[in-house]
LUMVEX-355513 format. One record per atom (N, C-alpha, C): residue in one letter; y, z, x negated. Coordinates in steps of 0.2 Angstrom, whole numbers, padded with zeros to 4 digits, always signed. Last residue first. Layout:
// residues N
AYZX ...
//
This chain:
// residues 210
X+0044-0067+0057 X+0039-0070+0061 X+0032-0067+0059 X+0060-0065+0050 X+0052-0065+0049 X+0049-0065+0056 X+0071-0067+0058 X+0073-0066+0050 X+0066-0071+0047 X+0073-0071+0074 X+0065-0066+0069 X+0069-0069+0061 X+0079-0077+0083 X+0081-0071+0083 X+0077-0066+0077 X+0073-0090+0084 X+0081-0090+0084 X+0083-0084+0081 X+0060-0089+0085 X+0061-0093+0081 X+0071-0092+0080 X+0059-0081+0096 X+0057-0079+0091 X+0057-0082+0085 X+0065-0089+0107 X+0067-0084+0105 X+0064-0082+0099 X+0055-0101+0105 X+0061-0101+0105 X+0065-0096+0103 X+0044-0094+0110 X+0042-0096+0104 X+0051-0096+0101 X+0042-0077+0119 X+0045-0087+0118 X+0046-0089+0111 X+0039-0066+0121 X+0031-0070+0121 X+0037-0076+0120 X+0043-0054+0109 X+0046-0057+0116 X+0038-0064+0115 X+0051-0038+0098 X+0044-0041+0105 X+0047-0046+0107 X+0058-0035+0087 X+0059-0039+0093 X+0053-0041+0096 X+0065-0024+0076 X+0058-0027+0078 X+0059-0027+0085 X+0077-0020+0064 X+0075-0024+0070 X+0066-0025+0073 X+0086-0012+0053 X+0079-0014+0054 X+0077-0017+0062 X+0105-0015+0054 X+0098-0011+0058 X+0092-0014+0057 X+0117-0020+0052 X+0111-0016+0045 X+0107-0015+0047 X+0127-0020+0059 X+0125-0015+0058 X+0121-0013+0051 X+0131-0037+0060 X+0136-0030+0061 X+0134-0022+0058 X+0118-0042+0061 X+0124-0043+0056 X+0129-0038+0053 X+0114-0034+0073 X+0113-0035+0066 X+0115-0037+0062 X+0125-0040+0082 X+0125-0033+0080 X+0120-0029+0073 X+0122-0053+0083 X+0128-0051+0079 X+0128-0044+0079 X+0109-0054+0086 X+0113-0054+0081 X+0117-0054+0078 X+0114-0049+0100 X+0108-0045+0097 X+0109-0047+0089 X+0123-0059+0105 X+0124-0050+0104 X+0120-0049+0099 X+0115-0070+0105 X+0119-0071+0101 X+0122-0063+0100 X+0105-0064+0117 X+0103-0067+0111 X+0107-0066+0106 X+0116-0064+0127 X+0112-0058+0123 X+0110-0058+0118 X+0115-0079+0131 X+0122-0072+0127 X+0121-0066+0125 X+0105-0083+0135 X+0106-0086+0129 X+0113-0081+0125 X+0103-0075+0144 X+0098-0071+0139 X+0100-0076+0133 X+0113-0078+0154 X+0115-0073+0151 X+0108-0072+0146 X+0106-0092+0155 X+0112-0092+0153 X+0116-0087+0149 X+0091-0089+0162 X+0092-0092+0154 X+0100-0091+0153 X+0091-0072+0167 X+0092-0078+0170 X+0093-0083+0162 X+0080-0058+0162 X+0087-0062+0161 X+0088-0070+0164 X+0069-0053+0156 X+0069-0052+0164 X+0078-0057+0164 X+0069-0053+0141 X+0063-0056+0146 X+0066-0056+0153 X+0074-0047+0134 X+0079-0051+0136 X+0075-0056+0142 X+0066-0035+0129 X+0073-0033+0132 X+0075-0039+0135 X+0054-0035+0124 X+0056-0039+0128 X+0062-0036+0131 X+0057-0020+0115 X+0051-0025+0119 X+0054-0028+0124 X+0065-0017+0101 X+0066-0019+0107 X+0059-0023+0110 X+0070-0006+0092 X+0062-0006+0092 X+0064-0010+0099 X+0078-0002+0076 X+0077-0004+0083 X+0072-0006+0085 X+0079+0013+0064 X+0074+0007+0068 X+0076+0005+0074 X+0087+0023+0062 X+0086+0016+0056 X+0085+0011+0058 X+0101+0025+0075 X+0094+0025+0072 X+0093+0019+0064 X+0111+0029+0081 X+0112+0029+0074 X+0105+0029+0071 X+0114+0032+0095 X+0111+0038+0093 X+0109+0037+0083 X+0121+0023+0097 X+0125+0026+0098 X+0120+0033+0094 X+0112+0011+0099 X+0115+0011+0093 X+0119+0016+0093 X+0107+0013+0114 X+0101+0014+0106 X+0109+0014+0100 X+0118+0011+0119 X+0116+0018+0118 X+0111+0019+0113 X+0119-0002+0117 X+0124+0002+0114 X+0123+0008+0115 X+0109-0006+0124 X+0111-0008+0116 X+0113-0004+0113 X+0111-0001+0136 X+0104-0002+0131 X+0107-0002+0126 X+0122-0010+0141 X+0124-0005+0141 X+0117-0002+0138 X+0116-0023+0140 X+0121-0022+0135 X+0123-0015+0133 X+0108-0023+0150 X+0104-0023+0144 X+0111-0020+0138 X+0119-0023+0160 X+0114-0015+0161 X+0109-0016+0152 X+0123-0036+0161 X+0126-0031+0158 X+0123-0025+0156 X+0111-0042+0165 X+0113-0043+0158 X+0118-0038+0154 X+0111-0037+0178 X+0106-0036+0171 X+0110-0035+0167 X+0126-0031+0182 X+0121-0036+0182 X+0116-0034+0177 X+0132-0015+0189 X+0132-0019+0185 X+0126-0024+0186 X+0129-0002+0199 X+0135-0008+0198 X+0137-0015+0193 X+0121+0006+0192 X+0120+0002+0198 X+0125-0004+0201 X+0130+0012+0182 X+0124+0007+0179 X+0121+0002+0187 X+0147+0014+0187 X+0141+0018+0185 X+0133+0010+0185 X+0162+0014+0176 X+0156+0009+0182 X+0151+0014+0183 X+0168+0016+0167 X+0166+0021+0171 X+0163+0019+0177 X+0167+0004+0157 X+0166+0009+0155 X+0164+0017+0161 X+0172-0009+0160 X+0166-0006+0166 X+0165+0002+0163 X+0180-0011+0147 X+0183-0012+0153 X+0178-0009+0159 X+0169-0011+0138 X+0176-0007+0139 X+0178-0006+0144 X+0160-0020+0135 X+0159-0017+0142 X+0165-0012+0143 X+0157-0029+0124 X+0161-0033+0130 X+0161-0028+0137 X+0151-0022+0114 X+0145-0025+0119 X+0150-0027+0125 X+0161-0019+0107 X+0157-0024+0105 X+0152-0026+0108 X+0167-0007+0117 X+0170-0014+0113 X+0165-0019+0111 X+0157+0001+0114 X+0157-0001+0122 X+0162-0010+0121 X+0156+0003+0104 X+0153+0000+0104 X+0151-0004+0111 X+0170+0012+0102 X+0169+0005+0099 X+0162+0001+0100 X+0168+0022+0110 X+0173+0017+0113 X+0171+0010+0109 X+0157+0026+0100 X+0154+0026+0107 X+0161+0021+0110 X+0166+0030+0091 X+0159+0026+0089 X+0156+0024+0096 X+0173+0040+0096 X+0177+0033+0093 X+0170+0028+0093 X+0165+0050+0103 X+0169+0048+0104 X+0172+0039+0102 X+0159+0060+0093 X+0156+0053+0094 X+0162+0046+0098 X+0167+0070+0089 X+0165+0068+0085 X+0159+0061+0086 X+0175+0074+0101 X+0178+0071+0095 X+0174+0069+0089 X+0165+0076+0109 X+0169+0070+0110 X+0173+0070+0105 X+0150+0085+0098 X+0158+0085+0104 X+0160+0078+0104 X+0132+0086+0101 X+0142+0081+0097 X+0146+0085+0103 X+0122+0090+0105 X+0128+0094+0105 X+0134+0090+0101 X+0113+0080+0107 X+0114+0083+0100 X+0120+0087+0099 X+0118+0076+0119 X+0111+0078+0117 X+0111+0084+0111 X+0126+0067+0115 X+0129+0073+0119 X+0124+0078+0119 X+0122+0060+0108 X+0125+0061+0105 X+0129+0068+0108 X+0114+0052+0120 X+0110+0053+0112 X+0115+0060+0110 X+0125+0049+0129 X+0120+0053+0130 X+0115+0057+0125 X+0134+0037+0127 X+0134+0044+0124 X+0129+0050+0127 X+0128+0029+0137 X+0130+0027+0129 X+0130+0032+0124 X+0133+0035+0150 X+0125+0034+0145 X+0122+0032+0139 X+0145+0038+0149 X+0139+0044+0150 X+0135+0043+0147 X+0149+0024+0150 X+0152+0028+0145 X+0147+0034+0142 X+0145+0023+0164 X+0142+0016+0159 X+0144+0022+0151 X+0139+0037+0176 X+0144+0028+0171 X+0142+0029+0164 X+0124+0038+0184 X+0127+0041+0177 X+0133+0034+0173 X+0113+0034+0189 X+0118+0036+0194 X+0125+0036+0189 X+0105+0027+0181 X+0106+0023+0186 X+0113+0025+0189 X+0100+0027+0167 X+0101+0035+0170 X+0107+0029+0175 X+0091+0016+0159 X+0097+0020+0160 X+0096+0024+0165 X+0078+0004+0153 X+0080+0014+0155 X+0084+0018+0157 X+0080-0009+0152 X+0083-0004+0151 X+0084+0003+0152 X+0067-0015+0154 X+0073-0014+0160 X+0077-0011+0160 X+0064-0019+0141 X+0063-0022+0146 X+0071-0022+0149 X+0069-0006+0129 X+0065-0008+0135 X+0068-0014+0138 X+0074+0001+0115 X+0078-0002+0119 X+0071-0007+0126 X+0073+0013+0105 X+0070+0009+0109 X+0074+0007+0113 X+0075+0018+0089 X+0079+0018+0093 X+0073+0014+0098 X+0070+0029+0074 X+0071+0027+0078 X+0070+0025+0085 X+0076+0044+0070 X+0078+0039+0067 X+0075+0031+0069 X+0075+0053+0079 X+0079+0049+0082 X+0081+0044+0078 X+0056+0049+0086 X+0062+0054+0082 X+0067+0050+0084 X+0038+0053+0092 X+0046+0050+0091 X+0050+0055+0087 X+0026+0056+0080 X+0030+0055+0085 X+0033+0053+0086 X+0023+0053+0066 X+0018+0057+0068 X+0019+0058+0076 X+0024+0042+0052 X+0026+0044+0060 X+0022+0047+0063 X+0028+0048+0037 X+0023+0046+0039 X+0025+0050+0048 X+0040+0043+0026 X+0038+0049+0028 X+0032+0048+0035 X+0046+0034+0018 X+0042+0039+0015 X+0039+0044+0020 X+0052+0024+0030 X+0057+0030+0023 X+0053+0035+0018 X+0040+0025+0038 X+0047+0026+0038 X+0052+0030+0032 X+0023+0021+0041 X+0027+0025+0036 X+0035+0024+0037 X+0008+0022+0049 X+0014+0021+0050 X+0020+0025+0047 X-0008+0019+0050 X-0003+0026+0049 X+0004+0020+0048 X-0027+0020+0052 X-0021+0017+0049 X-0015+0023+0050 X-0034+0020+0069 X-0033+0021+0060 X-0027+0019+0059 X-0026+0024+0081 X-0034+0025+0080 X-0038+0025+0071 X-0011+0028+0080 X-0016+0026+0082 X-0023+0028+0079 X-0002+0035+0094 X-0005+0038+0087 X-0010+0032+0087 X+0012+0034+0102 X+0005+0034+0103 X+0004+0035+0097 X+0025+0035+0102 X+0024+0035+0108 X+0014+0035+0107 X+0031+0029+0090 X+0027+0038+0091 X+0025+0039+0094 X+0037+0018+0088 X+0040+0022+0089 X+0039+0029+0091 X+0024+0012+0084 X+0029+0012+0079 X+0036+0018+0081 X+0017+0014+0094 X+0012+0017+0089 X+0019+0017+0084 X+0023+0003+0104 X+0023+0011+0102 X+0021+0015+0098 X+0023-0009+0095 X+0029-0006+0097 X+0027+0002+0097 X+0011-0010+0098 X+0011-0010+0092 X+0017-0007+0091 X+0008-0012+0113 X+0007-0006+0109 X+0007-0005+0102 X+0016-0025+0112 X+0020-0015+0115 X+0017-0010+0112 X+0008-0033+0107 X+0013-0033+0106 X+0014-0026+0107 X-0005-0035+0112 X-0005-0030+0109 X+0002-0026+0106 X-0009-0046+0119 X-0010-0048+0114 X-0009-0042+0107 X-0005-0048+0135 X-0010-0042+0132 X-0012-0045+0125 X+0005-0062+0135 X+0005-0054+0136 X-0003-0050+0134 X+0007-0068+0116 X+0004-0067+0125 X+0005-0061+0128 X+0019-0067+0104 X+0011-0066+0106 X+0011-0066+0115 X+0028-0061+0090 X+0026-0067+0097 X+0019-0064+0095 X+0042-0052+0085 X+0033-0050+0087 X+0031-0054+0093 X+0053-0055+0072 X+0051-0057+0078 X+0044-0056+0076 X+0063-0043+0062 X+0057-0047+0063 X+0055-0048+0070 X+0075-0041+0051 X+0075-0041+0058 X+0068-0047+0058 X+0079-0028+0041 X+0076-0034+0042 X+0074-0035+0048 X+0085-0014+0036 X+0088-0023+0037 X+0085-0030+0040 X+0073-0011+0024 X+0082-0009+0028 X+0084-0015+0028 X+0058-0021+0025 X+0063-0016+0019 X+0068-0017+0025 X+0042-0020+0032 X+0048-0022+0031 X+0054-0019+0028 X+0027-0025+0031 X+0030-0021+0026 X+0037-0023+0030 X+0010-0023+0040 X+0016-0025+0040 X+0021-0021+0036 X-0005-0026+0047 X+0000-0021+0042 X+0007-0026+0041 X-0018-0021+0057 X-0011-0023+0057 X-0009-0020+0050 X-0033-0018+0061 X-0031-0019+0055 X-0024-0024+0053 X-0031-0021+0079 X-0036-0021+0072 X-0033-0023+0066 X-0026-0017+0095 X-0027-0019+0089 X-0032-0016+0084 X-0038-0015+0107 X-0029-0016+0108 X-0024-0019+0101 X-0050-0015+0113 X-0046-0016+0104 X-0037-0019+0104 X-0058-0005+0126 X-0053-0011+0124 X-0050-0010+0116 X-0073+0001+0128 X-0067+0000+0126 X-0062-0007+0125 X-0088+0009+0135 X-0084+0005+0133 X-0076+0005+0130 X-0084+0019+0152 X-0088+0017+0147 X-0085+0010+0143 X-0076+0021+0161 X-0083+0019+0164 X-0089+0019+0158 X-0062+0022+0156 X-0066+0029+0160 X-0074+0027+0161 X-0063+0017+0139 X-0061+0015+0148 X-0065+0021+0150 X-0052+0020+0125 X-0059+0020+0128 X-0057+0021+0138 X-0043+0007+0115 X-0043+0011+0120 X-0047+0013+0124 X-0040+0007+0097 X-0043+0006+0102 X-0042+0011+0108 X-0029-0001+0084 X-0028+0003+0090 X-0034+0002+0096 X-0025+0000+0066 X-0029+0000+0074 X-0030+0004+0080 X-0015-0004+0054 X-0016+0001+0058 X-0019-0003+0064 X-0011-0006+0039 X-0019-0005+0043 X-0022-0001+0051 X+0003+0002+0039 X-0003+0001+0037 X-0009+0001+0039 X+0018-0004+0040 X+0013-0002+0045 X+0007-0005+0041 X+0035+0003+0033 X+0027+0001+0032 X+0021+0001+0038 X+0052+0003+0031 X+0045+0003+0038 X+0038+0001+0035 X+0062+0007+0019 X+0060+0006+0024 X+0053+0008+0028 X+0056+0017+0006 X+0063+0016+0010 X+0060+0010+0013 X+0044+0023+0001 X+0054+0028+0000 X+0058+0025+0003 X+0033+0016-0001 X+0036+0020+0005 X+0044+0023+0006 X+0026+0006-0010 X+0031+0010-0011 X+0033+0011-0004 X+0011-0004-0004 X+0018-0003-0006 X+0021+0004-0007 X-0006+0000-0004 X+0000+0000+0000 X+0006+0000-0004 
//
């Protein structure tokens, strides 16, 4: 295995899953994967080809069955906050304006408003949503409600972005402006990226690596 001290390592890691009847499913087998700070990697594949569950074994949501998963030297054992998950549907807190949910990570963590504050206006800035800031999330489009995702995964200052098909449920116009977000915010930030999505197109447009 490579030198661990600084970025994502997934080392031979497999995933099997035992059925209530008897038997199993191989969700995966001997995956590895190295990526160094910064790297933004597209994960094409079919739906049940393993994609998510390799996302969550990455994000700590699952353990897997061999292998291991290294971040910065230190081996993943659960979630954390160094990294971030951004979903499909966006997970947002539905009732709660667009400002509240950005900074949720941050209020979690007992920051005060003066110490997230600016980071949190500026990211409401760079995801075009300043303006809706006290909107509440039921009042916005998809497209918007992905953008309000973004900027709460970035608010909490993670190493790792971890997006599974964030752009999939999008009408093609707005997932072609998401698209161009999602790289300029990695341009912008530095973030390790890991992009699910089953379109060759998109993964060809948005993956560094493939």
């Amino acid at each position: 295995m490579n030198d661990t001290s600084h970025g994502l390592i997934i080392d031979s890691v497999s995933m099997r899953f035992d059925l209530p009847g008897g038997g199993h499913v191989q969700a995966l087998e001997d995956v590895s994967l190295d990526l160094a700070p910064g790297d933004l990697m597209s994960v094409l594949g079919p739906s049940g080809c393993g994609k998510t569950t390799l996302l969550n074994i990455v994000a700590g949501f699952l353990m897997p069955t061999a292998g291991q998963v290294v971040l910065n030297g230190e081996r993943v054992t659960g979630p954390g906050p160094e990294r971030g998950m951004v979903f499909q549907q966006g997970a947002l807190f539905e009732w709660m304006p667009v400002r509240d949910n950005v900074s949720f990570g941050p209020r979690m963590k007992h920051q005060s408003e003066a110490e997230y504050g600016a980071h949190v206006d500026h990211l409401l800035d760079v995801v075009g949503l300043k303006d809706f800031k006290d909107k509440a999330i039921y009042e916005l489009s998809g497209g918007m409600q992905q953008r309000v995702a973004l900027a709460r995964c970035l608010a909490n200052d993670p190493d790792v972005i971890l997006m599974d098909e964030p752009l999939g449920a999008l009408d093609a116009l707005t997932r072609e402006k998401m698209q161009g977000l999602v790289l300029d915010l990695w341009k912008e930030t530095g973030k390790t990226i890991i992009l699910i999505t089953h379109s060759v197109e998109e993964a060809l447009l948005l993956g560094a690596r493939l």
